[in-house]
Each structure stands twice: as structure tokens, then as C-alpha cells.
N, C-alpha and C positions, 0 to 999 in steps of 0.2 A: 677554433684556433685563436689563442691570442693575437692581439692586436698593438703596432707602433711600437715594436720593440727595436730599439737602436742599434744601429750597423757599423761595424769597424772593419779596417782595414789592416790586415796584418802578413801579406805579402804581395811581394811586387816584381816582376820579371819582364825583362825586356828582350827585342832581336829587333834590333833597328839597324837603319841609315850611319846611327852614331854612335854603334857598337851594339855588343848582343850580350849583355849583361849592365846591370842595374848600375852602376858604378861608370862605368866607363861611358853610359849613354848621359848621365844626367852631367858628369864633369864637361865632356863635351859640349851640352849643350849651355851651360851655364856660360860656360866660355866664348860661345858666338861662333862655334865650328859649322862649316858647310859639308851636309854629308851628300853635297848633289854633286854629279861627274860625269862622264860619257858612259851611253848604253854598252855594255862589253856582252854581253848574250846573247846579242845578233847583230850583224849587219847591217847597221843604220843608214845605210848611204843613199838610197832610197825612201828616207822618211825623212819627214821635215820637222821632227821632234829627233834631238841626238844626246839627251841629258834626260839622268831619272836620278834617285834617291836609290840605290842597290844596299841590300845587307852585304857588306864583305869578308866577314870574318866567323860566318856561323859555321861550325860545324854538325851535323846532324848526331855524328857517331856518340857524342858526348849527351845525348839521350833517347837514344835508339839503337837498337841492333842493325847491321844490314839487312836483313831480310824485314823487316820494319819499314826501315827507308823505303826499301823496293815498291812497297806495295803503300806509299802515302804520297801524296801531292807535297809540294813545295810549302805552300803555304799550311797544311797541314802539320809540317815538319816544325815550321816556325812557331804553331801555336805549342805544340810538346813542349819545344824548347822552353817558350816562356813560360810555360804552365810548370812544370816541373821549376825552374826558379823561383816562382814564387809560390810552390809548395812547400818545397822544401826547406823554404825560409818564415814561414808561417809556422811551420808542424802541427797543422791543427788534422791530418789524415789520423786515425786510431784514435781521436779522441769522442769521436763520436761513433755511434753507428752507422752503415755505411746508407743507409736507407734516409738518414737526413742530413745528406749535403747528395749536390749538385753540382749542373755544370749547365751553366749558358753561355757562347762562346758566339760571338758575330764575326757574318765574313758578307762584305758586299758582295763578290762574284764568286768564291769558292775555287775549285779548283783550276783555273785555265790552263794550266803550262798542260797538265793531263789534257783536255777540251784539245788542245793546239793540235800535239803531239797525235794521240789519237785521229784528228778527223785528217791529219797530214798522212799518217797511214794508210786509214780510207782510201783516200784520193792515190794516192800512189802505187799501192800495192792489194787491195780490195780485203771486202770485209772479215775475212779470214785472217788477216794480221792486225786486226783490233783487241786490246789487251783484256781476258777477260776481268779485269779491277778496273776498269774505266770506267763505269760507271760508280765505284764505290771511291775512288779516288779524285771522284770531279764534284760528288755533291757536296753542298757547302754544309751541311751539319754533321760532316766527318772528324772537325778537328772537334768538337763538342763531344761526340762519342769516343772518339777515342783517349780524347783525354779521362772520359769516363771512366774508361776500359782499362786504360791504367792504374787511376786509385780506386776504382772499383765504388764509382760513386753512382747509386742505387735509387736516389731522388732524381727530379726532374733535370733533361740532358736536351737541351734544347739550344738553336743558334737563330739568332737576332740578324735578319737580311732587310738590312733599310737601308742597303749605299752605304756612303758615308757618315750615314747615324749608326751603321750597326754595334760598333763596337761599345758607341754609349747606351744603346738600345739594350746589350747585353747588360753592362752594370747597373741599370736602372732596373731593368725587369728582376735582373737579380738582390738587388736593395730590397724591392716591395715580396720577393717569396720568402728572404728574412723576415724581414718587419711586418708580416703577418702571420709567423708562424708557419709556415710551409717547408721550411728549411733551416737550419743551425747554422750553417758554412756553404759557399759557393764560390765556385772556381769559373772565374769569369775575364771578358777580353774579347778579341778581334786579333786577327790573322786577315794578310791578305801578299798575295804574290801573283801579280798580274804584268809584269814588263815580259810581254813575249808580243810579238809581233803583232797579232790581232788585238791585244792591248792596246798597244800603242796606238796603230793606223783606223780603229775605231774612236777612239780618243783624241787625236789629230784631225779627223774629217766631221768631227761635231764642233771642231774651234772652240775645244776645251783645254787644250794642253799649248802653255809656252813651248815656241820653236828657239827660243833663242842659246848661244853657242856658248855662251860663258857662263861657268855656274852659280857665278856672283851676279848674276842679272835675268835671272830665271825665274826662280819665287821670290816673290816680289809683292806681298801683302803690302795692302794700304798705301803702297806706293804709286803715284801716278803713268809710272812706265808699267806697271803690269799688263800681262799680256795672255796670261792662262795661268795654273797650275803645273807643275814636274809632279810627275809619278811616283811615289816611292812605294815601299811593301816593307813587311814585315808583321812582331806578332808582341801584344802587350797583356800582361796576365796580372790580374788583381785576385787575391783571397778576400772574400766578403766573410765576415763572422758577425754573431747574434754579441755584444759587448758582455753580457755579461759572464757569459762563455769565456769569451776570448781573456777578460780580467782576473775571470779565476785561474785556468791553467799559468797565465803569467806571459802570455804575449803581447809580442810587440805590435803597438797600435800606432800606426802613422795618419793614422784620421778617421775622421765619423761621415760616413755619405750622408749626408743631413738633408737632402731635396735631390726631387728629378721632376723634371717637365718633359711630355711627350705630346707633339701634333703632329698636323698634316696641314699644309698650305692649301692644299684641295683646289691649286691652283695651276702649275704645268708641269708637265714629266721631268724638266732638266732647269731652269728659272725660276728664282725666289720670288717670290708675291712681293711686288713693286713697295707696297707698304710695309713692309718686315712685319708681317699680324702674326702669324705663327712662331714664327722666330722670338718675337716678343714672349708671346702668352707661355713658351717652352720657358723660357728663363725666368717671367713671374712666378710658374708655379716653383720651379726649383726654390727661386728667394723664402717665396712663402711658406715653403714645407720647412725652409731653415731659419724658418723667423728672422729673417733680415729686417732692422730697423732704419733704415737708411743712412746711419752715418758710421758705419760701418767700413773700415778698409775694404776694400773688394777687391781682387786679382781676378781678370777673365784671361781664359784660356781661349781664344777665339776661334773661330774653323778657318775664318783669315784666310783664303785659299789662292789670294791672290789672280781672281777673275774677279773681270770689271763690276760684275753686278753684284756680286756676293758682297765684296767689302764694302760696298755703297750701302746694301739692304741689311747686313750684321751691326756697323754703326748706327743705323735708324734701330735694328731691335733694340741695342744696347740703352739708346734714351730712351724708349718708350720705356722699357719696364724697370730702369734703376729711375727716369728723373732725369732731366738734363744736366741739374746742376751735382748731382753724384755721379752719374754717365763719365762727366769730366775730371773727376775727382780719381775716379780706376785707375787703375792699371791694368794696361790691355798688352796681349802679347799674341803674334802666330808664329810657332815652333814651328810652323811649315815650311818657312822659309829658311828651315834648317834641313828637316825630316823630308823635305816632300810632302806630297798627299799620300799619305799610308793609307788609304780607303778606308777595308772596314774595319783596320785595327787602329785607325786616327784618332776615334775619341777614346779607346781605351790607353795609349801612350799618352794624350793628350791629359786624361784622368790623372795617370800616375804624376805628368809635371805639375798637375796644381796640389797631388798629397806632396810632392818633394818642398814645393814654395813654401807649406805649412810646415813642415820640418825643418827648413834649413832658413826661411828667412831669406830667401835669396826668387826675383822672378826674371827669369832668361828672357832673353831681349829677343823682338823682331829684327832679325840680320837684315844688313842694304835697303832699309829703309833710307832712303839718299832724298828720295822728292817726294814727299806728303801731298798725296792726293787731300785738296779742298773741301770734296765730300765728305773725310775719313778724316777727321778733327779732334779724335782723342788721343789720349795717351798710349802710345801702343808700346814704349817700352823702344825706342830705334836704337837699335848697334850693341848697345849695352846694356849686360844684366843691372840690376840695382837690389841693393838690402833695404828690405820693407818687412815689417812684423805684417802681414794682412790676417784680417780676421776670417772672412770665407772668401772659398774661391771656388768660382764656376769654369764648367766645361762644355763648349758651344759644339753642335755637332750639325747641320745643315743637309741635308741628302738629296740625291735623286729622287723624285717621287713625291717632292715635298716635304718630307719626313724631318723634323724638328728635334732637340732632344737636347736639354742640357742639366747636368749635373751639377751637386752643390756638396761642399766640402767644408769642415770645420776642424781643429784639433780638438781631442778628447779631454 
């Protein structure tokens, strides 16, 4: 197999919080939209979390048959959708054989609405009205296959389960099956749909999730009132192509994945290692693979999740591996506090805002940034997007589990 062969990026598809297609999410977001609201999918009155990040506006039918729908999970549904966007806006399906391209697709929890739904069943009515597709509609490497199954992609079909690294877990793994020759093209991303009940009140009694009522004071990155994470879901799809592929047919390239760094804090199941090590050494290697010289613009895409520890120990990564005095020179930004925590489709939306900053010149601000937490002393972009040519830009991805992961980005 050849070796270090260079990675482009030539489509991109969204279902988010701030719309479900590519256009309407990143306008939104440039503009400082809040796509956080009240839970409407159940019953909140008994939870002490009443605000999540919801898709609103997704249709299924628009890439799926019914009988499709029927038999896919939610979040499932979300990755088609975006997969199929940024396939189709790519066209690189029929250019190659179907046996080298792929599909790596990450989902922190996979399918829960199925999970809920089902063991609610159970319980109520006994195991005879348990659906027989529950188990094929709750495992998390469902949307990976089926995306498969769609364009009939015959290389490796695998999903990236690290929490909320998964979705950058996916584009990274799928960078290095390019760039050593395992693969031509790769359909890749995170999916995730988990605001259902056990969602929530599992996430509420670990005092992970903001309870608060207004959804301008909710997510709340870097800000000294933060108080947890909002939930959000949805599904973000990148086409990965081999460049020089992708230059001859004549497509469009919105960036070169230029670096990925992957650890493990080997430190607690749900708490970043007090000294940001991992976190750090994730974002060195990404620089390093992208030959970062350090006086380089830099736009970070942060995980910014807006719990107390995380922002505290992402700002300590940030210096240890750019440098203090470039640390401060960044531009830092969490779309969270627009998006929610989309779980494990976070760092793959998260991916797509830093290929858009390359393209458009343009980095989307941390919304209601109002009181700068002390700890958190860079520049994180408060209220308002800004025009900035940046040269690379990283995407920070943090997970349960320790799980590390950030991605590096350059224009071709």
C-alpha cells in the first residue's frame, strides 16, 4: 500500500439544531442563532432538565421510502440524511469501484429512541411485543451499514464509539484508510439522537446536563455561570477523497484534513485528567502531521461543552500544545452553545465549521458569552462571528472514557 497520500474534502451534509441542510446550518450559525428550546418529545415536568438542541425541520421521506423509515432508528435516519447530502454534492459514487470506498460513521450511544421504546414494551406488555428489528435498529454501526447499503460501498464500513470523540474518531480513522492507501473515498460522520427520557434523566442524575430555564443561559461555554451541557442530536456527513482523485474528475475541495491526534486520558470514565495531558498530546499530533510552524493563524474549534471542568482543562490543553503566547493569539470558538452537545455527531459538525471558516473567512462566535470565566482567558470568539483569513484550523473532540481526538484542517 502506498503511503501519506493527501485527503480532501468534497462534500458536506448537515441535520442539525440550526437546520438540516448545509446552507441554512452554517448561515444560522454564523449569525449567532440559538437553536436551544424546550424538550417537546415528552413530558418534561418531572425532569429538572427542560431545554435540548432538537432537529426541527428534518424530513425523513426526503431520503427514505416509508418502509425504510419503519425499520431505522432516529438517529439512524439522520445519518442517511446527511450522508446522502454530502454524497450527492461530492459525486465521487461511480467514480470508482465500489470495493475502494467506505464508510466509517460514529455514534456515541447508537440507537436509544429504539432501546426506550422497546424495553417500554417489555415492561408493559411482555416479550412477545418486542419488535423483531430492535435489535438491528438499536446497534450503533447501523447507520455506517446502511449508509453502505445504499451506495453500495464494498470497503471497510465501520462506526467510531468514543462518546463524544466519536464522530472525529470517525474522520480521523477515515483520513489514515486514505492516506495509506486502503481506500480512494470515504463517507464519514456521527449521528446521534438520544433526547428521550432515559436520555435525559440519566444525564441529569450524573450532574452533567444544565437544568436552567432560558435558552440563552443554558450553554454556556467558557462562561463563568455555566452549569452543564444541553443535549442536542442530529447527523453531520463528510466525503473524504484520495486528492488526487478528487482533482482530476474536477471536484470541489473545501479542504485538506492535514492532522489527527487520538489518546486516551487513562485517567476516569466521565472527568478530564486535571492536567489536560491527553487532551494536549491529541492536538500536538494533529499540528504536527499539519506541519504547524507556530505563527500561523489558528482557528480552534473547541468541545467547549460548557461544564465546569472541561472548559478549565481544553484552555490548559490549548496552551500546552500551541505555546502560551500563540494559545492567545487563536481564535477559539464553542458552536455548542448554539448546537447543543450533538454527542457523537459533535466533532463531525464540529469538522464541517472549521472546513466552512476556510472557505468563507468567516469564524462563528461563542453565543452569551456575557461573564468570562478567569480560568478560560483566550479568545473564544464572545457574541460575534469575526472575518479572519486563518491558515489551519483544529477540531477538539473530549469523550467519556477519556477518549481525546482532534482534527487538523488546511485549504488546498
Amino acid at each position: 500500500m502506498s503511503e501519506n497520500r493527501r485527503v480532501v474534502v468534497t462534500g458536506l451534509g448537515v441535520v442539525s439544531p440550526l437546520g438540516s441542510d448545509m446552507e441554512t446550518a452554517w448561515n444560522r450559525m454564523v449569525s449567532g442563532s440559538c437553536g436551544i428550546g424546550p424538550i417537546t418529545y415528552f413530558d418534561t415536568t418531572n425532569y429538572k432538565a427542560k431545554l435540548a438542541a432538537q432537529v426541527r425541520d428534518f424530513d425523513p421521506a426526503k431520503y427514505m421510502d416509508r418502509s425504510e423509515t419503519l425499520r431505522s432508528d432516529l438517529y439512524a435516519q439522520y445519518a442517511i440524511g446527511a450522508a446522502v447530502q454530502a454524497v450527492e454534492e461530492s459525486g465521487v459514487i461511480g467514480t470508482l469501484p465500489p470495493d475502494r470506498v467506505g464508510v466509517y460513521f460514529g455514534s456515541g450511544i447508537g440507537g436509544l429512541n429504539t432501546v426506550s421504546t422497546e424495553i417500554g414494551k417489555l415492561a408493559a406488555r411482555g416479550p412477545h411485543r418486542v419488535s423483531a428489528l430492535c435489535v438491528p435498529m438499536m446497534i450503533p454501526n447501523m447507520a455506517a451499514g446502511m449508509i453502505a447499503i445504499r451506495y453500495n460501498c464494498q470497503g471497510a464500513a465501520l462506526p467510531a464509539v468514543t462518546a463524544c470523540a466519536s464522530g472525529s474518531n470517525a474522520i480521523g480513522e477515515a483520513l489514515r484508510t486514505i492516506r495509506h492507501g486502503y481506500a480512494d473515498a470515504m463517507i464519514t460522520g456521527g449521528a446521534e439522537a438520544s433526547i428521550v427520557p432515559v436520555g435525559i434523566a440519566g444525564f441529569v442524575n450524573m450532574k452533567a446536563l444544565s437544568v436552567a430555564e432560558d435558552p440563552n443561559a443554558a450553554s454556556l461555554p467558557f462562561d463563568k455561570r455555566r452549569a452543564g451541557f444541553v443535549i442536542g442530536e442530529g447527523a453531520a456527513a463528510l466525503v473524504l477523497e484520495e486528492y488526487e482523485h478528487a482533482k482530476a474528475r474536477g471536484a470541489k475541495i473545501y479542504g485538506e484534513v492535514c492532522g489527527y491526534g487520538s489518546t486516551c486520558d487513562a485517567y476516569h470514565i466521565t472527568a478530564p485528567h486535571p492536567d489536560a495531558l491527553g487532551g494536549a498530546r491529541a492536538m500536538e499530533q494533529a499540528l504536527a502531521e499539519a506541519g504547524y510552524t507556530g505563527s500561523e493563524t489558528v482557528y480552534i474549534n473547541a468541545h467547549g461543552t460548557g461544564t465546569p471542568l472541561n472548559d478549565i482543562g481544553e484552555t490548559k490543553a490549548i496552551k500546552k500544545a500551541l505555546g502560551e503566547d500563540a494559545a492567545v493569539k487563536a481564535l477559539i470558538s464553542s458552536t455548542k452553545s448554539m448546537t447543543g452537545h450533538m454527542l457523537g455527531a459533535a466533532g463531525a459538525i464540529e469538522a464541517i465549521v472549521c472546513l466552512k471558516a476556510l472557505e468563507t473567512g468567516i469564524v462563528p462566535p461563542t453565543i452569551n458569552l456575557l461573564e468570562p470565566d478567569p480560568q478560560c482567558d483566550l479568545n473564544y470568539v464572545p457574541n460575534q462571528a469575526v472575518t479572519a483569513q486563518v491558515d489551519l484550523c483544529l477540531s477538539n473532540s473530549l469523550g467519556f472514557g477519556g477518549h481525546n481526538a482532534s482534527l487538523a484542517f488546511r485549504r488546498v
